[in-house]
C-alpha positions in Angstrom: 154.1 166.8 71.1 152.9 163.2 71.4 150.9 161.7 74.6 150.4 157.8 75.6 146.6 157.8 76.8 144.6 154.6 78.9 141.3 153.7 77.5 139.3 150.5 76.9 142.2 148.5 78.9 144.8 149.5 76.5 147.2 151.9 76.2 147.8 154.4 72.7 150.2 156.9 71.6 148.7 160.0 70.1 149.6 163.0 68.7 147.8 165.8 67.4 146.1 164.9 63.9 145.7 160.7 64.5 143.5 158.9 63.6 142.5 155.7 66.3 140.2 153.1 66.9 139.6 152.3 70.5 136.6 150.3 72.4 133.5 151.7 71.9 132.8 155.1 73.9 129.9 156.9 74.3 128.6 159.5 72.1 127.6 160.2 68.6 129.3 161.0 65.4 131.1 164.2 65.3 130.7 164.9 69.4 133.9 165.5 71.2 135.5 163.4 74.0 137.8 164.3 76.4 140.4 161.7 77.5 141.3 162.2 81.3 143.8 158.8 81.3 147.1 160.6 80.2 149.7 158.8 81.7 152.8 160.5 79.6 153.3 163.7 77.5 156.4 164.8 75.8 157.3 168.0 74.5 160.4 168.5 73.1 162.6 167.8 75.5 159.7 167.9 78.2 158.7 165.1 79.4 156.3 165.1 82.0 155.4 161.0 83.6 152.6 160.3 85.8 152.0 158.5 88.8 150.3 156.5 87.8 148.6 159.8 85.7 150.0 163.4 84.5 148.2 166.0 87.0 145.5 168.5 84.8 146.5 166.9 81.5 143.8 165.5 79.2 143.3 164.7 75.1 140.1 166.5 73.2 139.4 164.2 70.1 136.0 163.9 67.9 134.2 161.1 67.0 134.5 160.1 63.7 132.7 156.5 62.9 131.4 153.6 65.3 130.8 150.7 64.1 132.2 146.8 64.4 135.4 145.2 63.4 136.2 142.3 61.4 134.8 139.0 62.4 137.3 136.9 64.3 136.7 133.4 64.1 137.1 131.2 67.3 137.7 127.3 66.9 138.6 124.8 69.5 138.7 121.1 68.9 140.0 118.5 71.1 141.2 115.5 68.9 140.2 112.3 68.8 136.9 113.4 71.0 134.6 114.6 68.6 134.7 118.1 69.8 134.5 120.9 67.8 133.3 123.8 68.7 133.1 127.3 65.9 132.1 130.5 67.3 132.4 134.2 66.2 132.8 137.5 67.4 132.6 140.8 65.8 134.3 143.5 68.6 132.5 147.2 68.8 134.8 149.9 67.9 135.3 154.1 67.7 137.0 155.9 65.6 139.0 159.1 67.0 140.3 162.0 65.8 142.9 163.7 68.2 142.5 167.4 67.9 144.9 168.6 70.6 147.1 167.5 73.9 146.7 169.8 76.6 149.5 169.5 79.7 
């Protein structure tokens, strides 16, 4: 049984037992979160599609680690004008642990 889920602007597939990093959410370490975004679940040969989201389905997972990403570097230069510019940016993140689908 797998599910495709909506959160932070981006769309996951999750089954039971994954392990994701998303944007950050709210909450502490070791709280649980309930994703209402479900916009596909399949089991078996069951699939069930919403429109645009599955009616009463939702994905419990626990908060395992927040914290930042890697530092992207961001450069622009336009040639031959002296302009450089060199920024950075280090994206917040959460760790999830899908416990179980429910449709």
């Amino acid at each position: 049984m797998y599910a495709i889920i909506r959160t932070g602007g981006k769309q996951y597939q999750v089954a039971a037992g994954d392990r994701l990093k998303v944007e950050k959410l709210e909450g502490e370490v070791g709280s649980t979160v309930e994703l209402q975004d479900v916009l596909l679940v399949v089991n078996g040969d069951n699939v069930s599609v919403g429109r645009p989201l599955v009616e009463g389905a939702k994905v419990s997972a626990t908060i395992v680690e927040q914290g930042r990403q890697k530092k992207i570097i961001v450069f622009k230069k336009k040639r031959r004008k002296g302009y450089q510019v060199k920024r950075g940016h280090r994206q917040f993140y959460t760790a999830l642990n899908i416990d179980t689908i429910t449709a």
